[in-house]
C-alpha positions in Angstrom: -49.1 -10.4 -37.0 -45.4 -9.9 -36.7 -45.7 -6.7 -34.4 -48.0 -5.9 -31.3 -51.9 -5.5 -32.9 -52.3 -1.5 -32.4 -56.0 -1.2 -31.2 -58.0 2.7 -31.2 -60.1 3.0 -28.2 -63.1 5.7 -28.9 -65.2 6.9 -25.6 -65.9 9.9 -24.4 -65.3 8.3 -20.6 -61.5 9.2 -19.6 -61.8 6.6 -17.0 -63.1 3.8 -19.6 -60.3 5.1 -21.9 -57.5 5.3 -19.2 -58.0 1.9 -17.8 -59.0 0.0 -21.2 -55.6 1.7 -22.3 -53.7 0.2 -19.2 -55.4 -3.0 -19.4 -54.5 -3.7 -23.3 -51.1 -2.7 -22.8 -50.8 -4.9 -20.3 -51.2 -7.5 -22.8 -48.7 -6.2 -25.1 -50.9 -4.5 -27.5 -50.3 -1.1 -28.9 -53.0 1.0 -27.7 -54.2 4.7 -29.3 -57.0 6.9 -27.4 -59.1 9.4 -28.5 -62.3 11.0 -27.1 -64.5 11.4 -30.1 -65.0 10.9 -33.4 -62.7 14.1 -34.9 -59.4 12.7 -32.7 -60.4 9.1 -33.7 -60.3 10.4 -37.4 -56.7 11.7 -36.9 -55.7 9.1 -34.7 -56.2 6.5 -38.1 -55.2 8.8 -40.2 -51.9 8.7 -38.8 -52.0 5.0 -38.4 -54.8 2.5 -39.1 -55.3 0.4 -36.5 -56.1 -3.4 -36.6 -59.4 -2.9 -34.3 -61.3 -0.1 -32.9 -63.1 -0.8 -29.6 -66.0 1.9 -30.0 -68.6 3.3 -27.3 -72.0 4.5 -29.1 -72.9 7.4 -27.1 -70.9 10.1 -27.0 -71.1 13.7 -28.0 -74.5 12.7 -29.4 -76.7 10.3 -29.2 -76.0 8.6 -32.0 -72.3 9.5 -32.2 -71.2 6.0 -32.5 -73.3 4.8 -34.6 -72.4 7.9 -37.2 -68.7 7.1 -36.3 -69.3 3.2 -37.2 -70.6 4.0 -40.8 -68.2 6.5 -41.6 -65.3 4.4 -41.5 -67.2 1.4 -42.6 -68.1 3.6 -45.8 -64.2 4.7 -46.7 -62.5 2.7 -48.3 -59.1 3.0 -46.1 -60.8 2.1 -43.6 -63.9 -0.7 -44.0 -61.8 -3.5 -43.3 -61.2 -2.4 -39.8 -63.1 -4.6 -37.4 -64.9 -3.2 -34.3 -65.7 -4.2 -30.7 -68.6 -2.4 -29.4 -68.8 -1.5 -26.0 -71.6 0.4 -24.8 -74.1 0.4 -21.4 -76.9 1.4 -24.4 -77.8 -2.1 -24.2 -78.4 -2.5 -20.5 -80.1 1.3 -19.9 -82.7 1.1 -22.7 -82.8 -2.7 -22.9 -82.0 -2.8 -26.8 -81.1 -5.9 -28.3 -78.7 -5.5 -30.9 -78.6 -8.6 -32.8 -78.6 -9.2 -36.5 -82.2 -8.4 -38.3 -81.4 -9.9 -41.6 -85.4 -10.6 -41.6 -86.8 -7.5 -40.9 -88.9 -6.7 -43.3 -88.4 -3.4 -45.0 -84.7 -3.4 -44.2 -81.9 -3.3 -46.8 -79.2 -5.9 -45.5 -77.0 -2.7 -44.1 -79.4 -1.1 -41.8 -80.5 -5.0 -40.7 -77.6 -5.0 -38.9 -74.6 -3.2 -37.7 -71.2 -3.7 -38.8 -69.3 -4.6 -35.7 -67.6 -7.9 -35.0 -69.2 -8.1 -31.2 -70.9 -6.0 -28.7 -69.9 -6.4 -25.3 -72.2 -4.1 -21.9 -70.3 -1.8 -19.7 -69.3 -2.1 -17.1 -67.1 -5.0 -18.7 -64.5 -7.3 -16.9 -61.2 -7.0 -18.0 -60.7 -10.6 -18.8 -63.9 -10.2 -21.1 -62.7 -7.6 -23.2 -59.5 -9.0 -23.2 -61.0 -12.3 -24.3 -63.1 -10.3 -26.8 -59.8 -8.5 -28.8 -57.9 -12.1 -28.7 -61.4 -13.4 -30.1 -61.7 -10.7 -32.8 -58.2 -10.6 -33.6 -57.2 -14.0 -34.3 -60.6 -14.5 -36.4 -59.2 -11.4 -38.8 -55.5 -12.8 -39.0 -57.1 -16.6 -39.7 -59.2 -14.8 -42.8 -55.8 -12.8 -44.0 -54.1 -15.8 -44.3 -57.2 -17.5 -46.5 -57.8 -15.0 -49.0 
C-alpha cells in the first residue's frame, strides 16, 4: 500500500473506540470511528476502508453479526476484511471457530466471514499484531491475483 491503511473501528464502547483510535494512529494508520452500524454505513460510503475492526454486540444483540453480512453481501464492500473483537466469547463461553462440518449448515452460516476474532479486553500489542497480521495477508493476495 503506497498510503497509511485507513481502518473503520465499529463499537458502541467510546472508550474502546477512543483508545483503539489512539492506539492505531499511533502506528501510522488512518483511523475512522463510528458507534453503530448506520455511521459505519456512511463512514464507507465516504471512503472504503481496507479493514473494519468490528464488536458484535451493540445496539442489539446481534448487531454485529447483521452488520458483518451486510457488507459481506454488497458488492462494494465484500472484499473488505474484518477483525472481530468482542468479550461475547469470554461471557457466554462461545467458541467461534469454523463449522465447515456441521451438518445441516450451508458453507455461509458454517462460519463467519471475518479474518480473526480476537476477546476484549485486548492488549494493544495484540490487536496491533492482529491488523499487521491481517493486513499484510490482503496486500500479499492483491499482488497474486
Amino acid at each position: 500500500m503506497d498510503s497509511p491503511a485507513r481502518i473503520l473501528v465499529v463499537d458502541d464502547d467510546p472508550d474502546f473506540l477512543a483508545s483503539t483510535r489512539i492506539m492505531l494512529q499511533d502506528e501510522s494508520y488512518r483511523v475512522a470511528v463510528a458507534p453503530g452500524e448506520d455511521e459505519a454505513l456512511s463512514e464507507m460510503a465516504v471512503e472504503k476502508p481496507d479493514l473494519l475492526i468490528l464488536d458484535l454486540i451493540m445496539s442489539k444483540l446481534d448487531s454485529g453479526f447483521q452488520f458483518m453480512w451486510t457488507v459481506k453481501r454488497d458488492e462494494r464492500f465484500k472484499d473488505i476484511p474484518i477483525l472481530m473483537v468482542t468479550s461475547v466469547d469470554r461471557l457466554l463461553r462461545t467458541d467461534f471457530e469454523r463449522r465447515s462440518d456441521s451438518p445441516g449448515l450451508t458453507t455461509e452460516e458454517a462460519y463467519l466471514p471475518v479474518e480473526q476474532y480476537l476477546v476484549k479486553p485486548v492488549k494493544a500489542t495484540e490487536l496491533v499484531s492482529s491488523v499487521e497480521s491481517i493486513l499484510a495477508r490482503v496486500e500479499k493476495r492483491a499482488v497474486t491475483e
